[in-house]
N, C-alpha and C positions, 0 to 999 in steps of 0.2 A: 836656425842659429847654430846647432851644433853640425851640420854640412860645412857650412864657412868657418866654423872655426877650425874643425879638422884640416879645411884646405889649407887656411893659412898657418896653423901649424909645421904640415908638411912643409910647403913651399919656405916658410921662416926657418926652417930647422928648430925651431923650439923644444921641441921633443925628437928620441932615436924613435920610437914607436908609438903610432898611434893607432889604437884598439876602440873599436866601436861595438855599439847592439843594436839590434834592429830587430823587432819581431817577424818581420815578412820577408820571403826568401828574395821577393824581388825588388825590394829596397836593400838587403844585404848586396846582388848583384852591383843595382846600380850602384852604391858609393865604392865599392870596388873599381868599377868602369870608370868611375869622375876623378877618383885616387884622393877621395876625400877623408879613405884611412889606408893603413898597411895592412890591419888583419881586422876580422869580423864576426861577429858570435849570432848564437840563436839565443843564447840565454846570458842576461847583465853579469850574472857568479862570474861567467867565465870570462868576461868581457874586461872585468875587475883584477882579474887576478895579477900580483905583481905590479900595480900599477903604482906611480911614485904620488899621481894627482890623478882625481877620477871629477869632469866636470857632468852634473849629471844639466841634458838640457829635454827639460819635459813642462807641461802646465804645473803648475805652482804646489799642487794641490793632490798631485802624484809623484811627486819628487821625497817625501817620507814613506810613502810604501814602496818604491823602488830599491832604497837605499836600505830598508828592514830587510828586503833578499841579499842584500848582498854582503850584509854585516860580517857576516861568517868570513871572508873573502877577503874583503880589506885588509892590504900588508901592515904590518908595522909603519908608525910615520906614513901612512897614505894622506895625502891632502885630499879634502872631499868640498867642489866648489859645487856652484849650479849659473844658470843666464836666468833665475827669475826675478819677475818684474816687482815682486814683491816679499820683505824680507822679515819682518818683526817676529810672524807666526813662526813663519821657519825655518828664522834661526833658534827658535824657541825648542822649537819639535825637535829639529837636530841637534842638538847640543846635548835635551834629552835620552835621545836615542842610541848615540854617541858616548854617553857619558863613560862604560866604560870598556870602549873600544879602540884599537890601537891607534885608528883613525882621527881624525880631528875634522872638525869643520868651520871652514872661512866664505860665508856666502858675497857672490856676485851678480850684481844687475848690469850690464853692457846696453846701455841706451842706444840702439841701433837697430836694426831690421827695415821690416817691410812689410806689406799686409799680405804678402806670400809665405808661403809655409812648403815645406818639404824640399829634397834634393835639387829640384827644378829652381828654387828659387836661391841656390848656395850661391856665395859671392867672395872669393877669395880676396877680395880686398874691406867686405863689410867692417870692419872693425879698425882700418886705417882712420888717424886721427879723430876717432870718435871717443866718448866717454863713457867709463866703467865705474860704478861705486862698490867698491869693496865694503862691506860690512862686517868686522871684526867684535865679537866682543869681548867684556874682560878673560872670557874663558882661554884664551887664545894665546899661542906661543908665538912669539914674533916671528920665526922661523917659516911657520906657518904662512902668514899673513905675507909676508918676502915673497915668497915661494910663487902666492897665487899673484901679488903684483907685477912680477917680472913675467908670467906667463903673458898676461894681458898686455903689456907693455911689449914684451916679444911680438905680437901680432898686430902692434901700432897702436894700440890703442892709450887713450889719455886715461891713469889712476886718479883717481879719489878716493879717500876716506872720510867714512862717515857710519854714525849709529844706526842701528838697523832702525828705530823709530823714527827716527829723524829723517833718514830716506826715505820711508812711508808717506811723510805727511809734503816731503817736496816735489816727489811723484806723482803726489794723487795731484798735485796741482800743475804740473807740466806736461802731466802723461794720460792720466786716468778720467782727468776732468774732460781732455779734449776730447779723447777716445769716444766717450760720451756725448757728448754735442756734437760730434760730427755724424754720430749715431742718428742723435734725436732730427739731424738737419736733415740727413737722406727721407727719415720717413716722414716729416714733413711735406717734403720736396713729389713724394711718393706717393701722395696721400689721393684716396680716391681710384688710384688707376690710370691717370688721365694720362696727356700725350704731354701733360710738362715738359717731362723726359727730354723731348726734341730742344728744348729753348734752354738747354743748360749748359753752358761755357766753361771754360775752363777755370773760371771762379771756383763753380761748384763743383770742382775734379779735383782743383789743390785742398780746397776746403773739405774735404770728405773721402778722401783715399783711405786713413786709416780708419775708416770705419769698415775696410774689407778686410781686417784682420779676423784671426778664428775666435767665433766662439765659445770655443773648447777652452782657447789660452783665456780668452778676456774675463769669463766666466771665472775661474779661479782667482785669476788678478782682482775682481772686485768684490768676490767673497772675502777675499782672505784681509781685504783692506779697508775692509765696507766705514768704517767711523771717520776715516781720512778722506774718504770719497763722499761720504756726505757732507763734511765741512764745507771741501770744494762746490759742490752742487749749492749749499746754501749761500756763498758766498757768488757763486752764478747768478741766481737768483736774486739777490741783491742786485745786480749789474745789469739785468735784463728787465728789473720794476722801473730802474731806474728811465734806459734807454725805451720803455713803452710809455713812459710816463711823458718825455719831451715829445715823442713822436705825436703822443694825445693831446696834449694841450696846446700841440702845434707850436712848440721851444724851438723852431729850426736855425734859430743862434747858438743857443745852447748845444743842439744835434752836431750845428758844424766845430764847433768847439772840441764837442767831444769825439767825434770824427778824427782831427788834426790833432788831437792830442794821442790818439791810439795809435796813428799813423805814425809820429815822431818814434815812439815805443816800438813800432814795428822795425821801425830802420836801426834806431840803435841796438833792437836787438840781434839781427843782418849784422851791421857794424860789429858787435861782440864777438857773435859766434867764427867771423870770419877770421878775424884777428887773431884769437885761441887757437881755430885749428892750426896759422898759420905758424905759429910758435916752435 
């Protein structure tokens, strides 16, 4: 996330300078080599200094103790965003933290990526016509909030506004719920060992891609969300009594019904999202 937004930074002119950190000398090299920033630190302090917006892009879950280094640091007026998936906790914690620092903070989730992670997977176009939810709350100076929606908007990307709970709970149903079931599908699919494997199409490729996402990230995203992700899960569960239920009593009217009723649902939502972007 933060490779591709550096790049399209650059490339948009959005910003005169843009400042990265990177713990490893050889991830410093390479975003150098990709020109995914102009300059590059070993330590976030220094990476921070003078900056006018510092967007920090890390798992959910280390993005307050990154940001406790570099308090000291932060200019006057710094805007302080982030790319996580998950906002209620953290805009909580930072607002906290923040309280009285010269800093501010306006959190961002950018519904975009890919279940790639690192320089290798930077895409100077990822954030073209895709959607961002800004999460502002009453704390917050409009100036502020400007500030980080023209960045994103700079980079192509479609703004939204919306409450940090409020994005939680429509996340966990668009993002966090699938995450999941596309999870639980692979190790079904997995299950035993067996040569399954060979007989699986590209059904099961569209259907289960992001479940190659990290770990590391997902892990955070459903700690920090865990009450909105269990709604979703129960409201799965509702939908899957459901459709074992027709499969069992052998309902295959019903089955096809609700087949061509989901189908409908898939194309208009095809139909929507096309539209939008093309706006």
């Amino acid at each position: 996330m933060g490779g591709s937004l550096g790049l399209a930074i650059r490339k948009k002119k959005v910003a005169k300078v843009v400042c990265g950190y990177a713990r490893r000398e050889e991830t410093r090299r390479e975003a150098l080599k990709r020109g995914v920033v102009d300059l590059i630190f070993s330590s976030p302090e220094e990476a921070v200094k003078g900056a006018d917006m510092v967007v920090l892009c890390l798992p959910v879950l280390t993005i307050p103790e990154l940001a406790t280094a570099c308090l000291s640091c932060f200019d006057e007026n710094c805007i302080v965003t982030d790319v996580g998936s998950t906002k209620a906790e953290l805009v909580a914690q930072m607002d906290k933290l923040l309280k009285n620092s010269k800093a501010v903070f306006v959190g961002s989730h950018p519904i975009a990526g890919s279940d790639e992670t690192g320089l290798d997977a930077a895409r100077v176009d990822l954030y073209e016509g895709e959607a961002v939810v800004v999460t502002p709350t009453g704390m917050k100076i409009d100036k502020a909030v400007t500030s980080v929606r023209r960045m994103w908007e700079g980079v192509g990307a479609r703004v939204f506004i919306m409450g940090p709970k409020e994005h939680d709970k429509t996340i966990a149903r668009t993002s966090h719920l699938p995450h999941l079931v596309a999870s639980m599908l692979v190790n079904t699919v997995y299950r035993n060992e067996t040569e399954a494997w060979r007989f699986c199409g590209t059904g099961f490729r569209d259907a289960t891609r992001i479940a190659a996402g990290s770990e590391e990230i997902w892990h955070d995203i459903l700690k920090s969300n865990q009450r909105a992700v269990l709604q979703e899960l129960s409201e799965f569960e509702k939908v899957f009594k459901k459709v074992s239920s027709m499969v069992k009593k052998s309902n295959f009217t019903g089955l096809r019904n609700y087949l061509a009723d989901c189908r409908q649902k898939r194309l208009k939502f095809e139909e929507q999202f096309n539209r939008e972007r093309r706006q």
